[in-house]
Legacy VTK file of the C-alpha trace (Angstrom):
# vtk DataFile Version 3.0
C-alpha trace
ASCII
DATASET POLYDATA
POINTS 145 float
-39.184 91.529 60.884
-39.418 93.325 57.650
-36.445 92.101 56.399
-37.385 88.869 56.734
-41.149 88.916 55.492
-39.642 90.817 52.352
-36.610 87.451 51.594
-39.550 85.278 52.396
-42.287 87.087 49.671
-38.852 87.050 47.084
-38.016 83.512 47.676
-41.366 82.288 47.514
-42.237 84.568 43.985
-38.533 82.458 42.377
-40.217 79.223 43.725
-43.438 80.144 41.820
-41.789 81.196 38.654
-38.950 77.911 38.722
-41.997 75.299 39.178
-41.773 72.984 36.098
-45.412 73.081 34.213
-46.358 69.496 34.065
-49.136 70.135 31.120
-45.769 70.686 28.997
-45.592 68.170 26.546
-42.563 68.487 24.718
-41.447 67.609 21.219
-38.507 67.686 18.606
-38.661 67.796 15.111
-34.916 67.923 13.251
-33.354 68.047 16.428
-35.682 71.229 16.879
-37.358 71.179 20.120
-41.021 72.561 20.612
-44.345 71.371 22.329
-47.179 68.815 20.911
-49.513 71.622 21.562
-47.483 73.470 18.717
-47.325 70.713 15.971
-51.122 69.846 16.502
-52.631 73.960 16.451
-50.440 75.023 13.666
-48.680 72.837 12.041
-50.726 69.628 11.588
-50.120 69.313 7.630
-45.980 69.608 8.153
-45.916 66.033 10.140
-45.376 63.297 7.877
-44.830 60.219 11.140
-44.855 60.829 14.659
-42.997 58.426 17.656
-43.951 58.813 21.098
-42.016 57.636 24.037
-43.299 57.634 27.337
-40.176 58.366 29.020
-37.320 59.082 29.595
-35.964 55.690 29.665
-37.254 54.898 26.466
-35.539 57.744 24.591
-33.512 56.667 21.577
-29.711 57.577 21.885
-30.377 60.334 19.156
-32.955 61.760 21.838
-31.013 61.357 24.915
-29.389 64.579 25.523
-33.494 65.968 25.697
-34.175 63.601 28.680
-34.263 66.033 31.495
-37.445 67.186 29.192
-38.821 63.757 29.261
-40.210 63.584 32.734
-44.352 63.991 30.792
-42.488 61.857 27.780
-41.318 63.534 24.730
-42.705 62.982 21.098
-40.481 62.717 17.945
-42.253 63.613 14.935
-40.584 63.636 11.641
-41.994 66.614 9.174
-43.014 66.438 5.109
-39.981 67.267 2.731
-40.074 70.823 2.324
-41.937 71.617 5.679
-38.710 72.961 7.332
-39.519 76.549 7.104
-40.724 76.563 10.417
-39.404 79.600 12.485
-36.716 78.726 14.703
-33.671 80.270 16.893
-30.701 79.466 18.988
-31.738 79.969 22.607
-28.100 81.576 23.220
-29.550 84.231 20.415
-32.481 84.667 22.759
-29.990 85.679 25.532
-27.984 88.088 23.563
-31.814 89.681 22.750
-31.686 90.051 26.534
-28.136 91.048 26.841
-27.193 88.501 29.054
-24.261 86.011 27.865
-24.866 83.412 25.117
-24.032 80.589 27.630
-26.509 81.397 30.348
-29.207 78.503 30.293
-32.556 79.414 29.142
-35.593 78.470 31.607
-38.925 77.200 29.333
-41.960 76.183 31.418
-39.644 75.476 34.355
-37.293 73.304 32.530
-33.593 74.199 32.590
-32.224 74.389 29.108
-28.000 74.373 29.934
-27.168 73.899 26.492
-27.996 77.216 24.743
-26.949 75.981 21.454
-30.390 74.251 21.331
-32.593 75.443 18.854
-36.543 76.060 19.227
-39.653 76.901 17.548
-40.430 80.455 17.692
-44.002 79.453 18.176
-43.265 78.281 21.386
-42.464 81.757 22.776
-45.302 83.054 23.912
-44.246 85.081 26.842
-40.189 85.876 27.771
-38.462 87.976 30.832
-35.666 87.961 32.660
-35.651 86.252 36.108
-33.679 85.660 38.933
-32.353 81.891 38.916
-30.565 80.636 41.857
-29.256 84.240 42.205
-28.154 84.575 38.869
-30.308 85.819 35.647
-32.450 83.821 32.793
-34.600 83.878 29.977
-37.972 82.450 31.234
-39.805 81.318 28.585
-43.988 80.271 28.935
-45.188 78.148 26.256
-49.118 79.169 26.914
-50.625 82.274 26.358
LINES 1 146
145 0 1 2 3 4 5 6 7 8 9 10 11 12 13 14 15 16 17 18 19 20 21 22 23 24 25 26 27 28 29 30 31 32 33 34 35 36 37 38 39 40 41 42 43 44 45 46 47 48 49 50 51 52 53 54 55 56 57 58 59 60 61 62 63 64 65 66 67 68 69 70 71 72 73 74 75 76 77 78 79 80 81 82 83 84 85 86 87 88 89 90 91 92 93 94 95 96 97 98 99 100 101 102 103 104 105 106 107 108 109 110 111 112 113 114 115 116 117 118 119 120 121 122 123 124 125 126 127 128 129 130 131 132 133 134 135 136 137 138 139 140 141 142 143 144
């Protein structure tokens, strides 16, 4: 009985920490994805135009391979000349931080990044660990303090 109480408190706890967080707005900037929450608090004088779509139907074909991020839409903004300096990083270099291999996908807010030569802001990592995934590890990546 122990056994099973135990699989069903671990299955439910990978549920918890897999559920997409549908506040996530997401954005990209020079094929640099990030959140709107991140262009608005701290980097408000870097946007020169923004483009919104509301989903992910509407998603130009330069924007279509960030459709499974699309679900809340997904906001293009465009940034000043010059404004580029914004930190940013592979997320297969965030799993070689974490010693697991370069091609596992990375897991931010509950979305499954597969393609870990995407790049992000660093100002969207607010909290990283290592989780189980479907029985094998991630990154998990929160966006909020």
């Amino acid at each position: 009985m122990k056994k099973l109480l135990y699989s069903f408190l671990i299955l439910s706890s990978a549920t918890l920490f897999a559920q997409k967080n549908a506040s996530t707005k997401f954005a990209v900037a020079d094929d640099i994805v990030g959140t709107v929450d991140m262009f608005t608090a701290n980097h408000k004088d870097a946007i020169q135009s923004t483009q919104t779509y509301k989903s992910a139907a509407q998603l130009p074909q330069n924007l279509k391979k960030y459709s499974f991020i699309a679900e809340n839409g997904l906001v293009e903004y465009k940034l000043k000349n010059g404004q580029g300096a914004i930190d940013r990083i592979a997320l297969s270099e965030i799993n070689t931080q974490y010693g697991l291999p370069k091609d596992t996908p990375v897991i931010i807010d509950g979305y499954e990044f597969k393609n870990s030569d995407t790049k992000v802001y660093g100002d969207i990592l607010n909290n990283m660990k290592v989780i189980d995934n479907n029985g094998a590890k991630a990154v998990s990546v929160t966006t909020k303090e």
